[in-house]
C-alpha positions as CSV (number, residue, x, y, z in Angstrom):
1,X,16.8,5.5,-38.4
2,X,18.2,7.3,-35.5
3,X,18.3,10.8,-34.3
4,X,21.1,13.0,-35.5
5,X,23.4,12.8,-33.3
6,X,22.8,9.5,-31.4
7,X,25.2,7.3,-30.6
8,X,24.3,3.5,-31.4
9,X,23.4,1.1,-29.2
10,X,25.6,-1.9,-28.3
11,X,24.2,-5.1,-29.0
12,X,23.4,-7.0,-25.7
13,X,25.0,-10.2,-24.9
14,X,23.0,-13.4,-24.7
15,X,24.6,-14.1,-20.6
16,X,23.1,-10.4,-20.1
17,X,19.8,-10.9,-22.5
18,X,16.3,-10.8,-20.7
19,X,13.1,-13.3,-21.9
20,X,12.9,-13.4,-25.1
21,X,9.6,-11.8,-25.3
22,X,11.4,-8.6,-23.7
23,X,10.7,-6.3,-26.5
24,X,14.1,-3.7,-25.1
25,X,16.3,-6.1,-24.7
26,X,15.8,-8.1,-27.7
27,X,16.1,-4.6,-29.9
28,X,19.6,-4.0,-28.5
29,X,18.7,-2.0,-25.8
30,X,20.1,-2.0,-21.9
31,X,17.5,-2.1,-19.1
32,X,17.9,0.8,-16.7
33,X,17.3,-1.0,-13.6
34,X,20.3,-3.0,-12.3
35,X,19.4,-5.9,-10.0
36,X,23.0,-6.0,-9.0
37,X,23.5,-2.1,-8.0
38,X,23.6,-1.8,-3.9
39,X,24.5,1.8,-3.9
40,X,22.8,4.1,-1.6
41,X,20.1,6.1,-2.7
42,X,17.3,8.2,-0.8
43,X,13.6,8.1,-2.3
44,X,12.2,11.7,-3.6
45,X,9.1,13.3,-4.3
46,X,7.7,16.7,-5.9
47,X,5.0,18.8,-5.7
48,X,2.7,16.9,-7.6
49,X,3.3,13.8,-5.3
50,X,5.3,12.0,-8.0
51,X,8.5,9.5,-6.4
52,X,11.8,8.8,-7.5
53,X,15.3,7.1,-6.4
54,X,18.2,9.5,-6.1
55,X,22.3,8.5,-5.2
56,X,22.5,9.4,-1.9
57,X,25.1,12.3,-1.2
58,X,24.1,13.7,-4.2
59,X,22.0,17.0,-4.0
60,X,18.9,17.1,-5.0
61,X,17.1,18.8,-8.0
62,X,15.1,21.6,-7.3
63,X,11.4,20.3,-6.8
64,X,12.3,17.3,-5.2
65,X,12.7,16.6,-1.5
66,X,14.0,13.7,0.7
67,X,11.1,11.9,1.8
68,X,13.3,9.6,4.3
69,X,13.9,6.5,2.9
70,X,17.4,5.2,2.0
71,X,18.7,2.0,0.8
72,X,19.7,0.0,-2.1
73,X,17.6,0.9,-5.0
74,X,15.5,-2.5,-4.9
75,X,14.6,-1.4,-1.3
76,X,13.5,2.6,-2.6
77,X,11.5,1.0,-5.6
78,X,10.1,-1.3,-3.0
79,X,8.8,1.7,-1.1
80,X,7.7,3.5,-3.9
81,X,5.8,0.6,-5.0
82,X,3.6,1.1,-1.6
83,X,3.2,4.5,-0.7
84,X,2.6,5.2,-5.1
85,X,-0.5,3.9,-5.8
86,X,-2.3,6.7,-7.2
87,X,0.2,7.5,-10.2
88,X,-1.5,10.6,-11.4
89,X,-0.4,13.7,-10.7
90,X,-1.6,15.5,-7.6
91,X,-3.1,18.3,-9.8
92,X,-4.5,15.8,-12.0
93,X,-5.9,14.0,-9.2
94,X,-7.7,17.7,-7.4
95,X,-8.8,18.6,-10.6
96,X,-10.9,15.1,-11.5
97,X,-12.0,15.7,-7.7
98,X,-13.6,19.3,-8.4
């Protein structure tokens, strides 16, 4: 049972359809990474040290700043996937530190 007010998902097709084991994608759900996007974006980070990909142009939300790194969003992720190893929050982190 859904929400009030959600829309329904559209079945995926079986040229589009992940593993079978892919839990999402077998429920009727769409992944939110596409392998195929090659826009721009520009990898951002808040206060607590937390990353994300942002389309580039765009402005950025308040709390987040441009750490520097642009490209397609396979490249960003790729950076995040380096520099983000620690995924707790930074006030997370200072407080099991104390």
């Amino acid at each position: 049972m859904r929400p009030p007010g959600c829309a329904p998902v559209a079945p995926v097709s079986a040229s589009a359809a992940a593993p079978a084991d892919d839990h999402f994608t077998t429920k009727g759900y769409r992944p939110m990474f596409n392998d195929d996007d090659q826009r721009i974006y520009t990898v951002v980070r808040n206060d607590e040290e937390q990353y994300s990909v942002w389309p580039t142009g765009r402005s950025v939300p308040r709390g987040w700043a441009e750490v520097g790194v642009t490209g397609t969003k396979a490249e960003c992720l790729d950076h995040i996937r380096v520099v983000w190893t620690d995924l707790r929050p930074r006030s997370v982190r200072e407080a099991m530190e104390a």
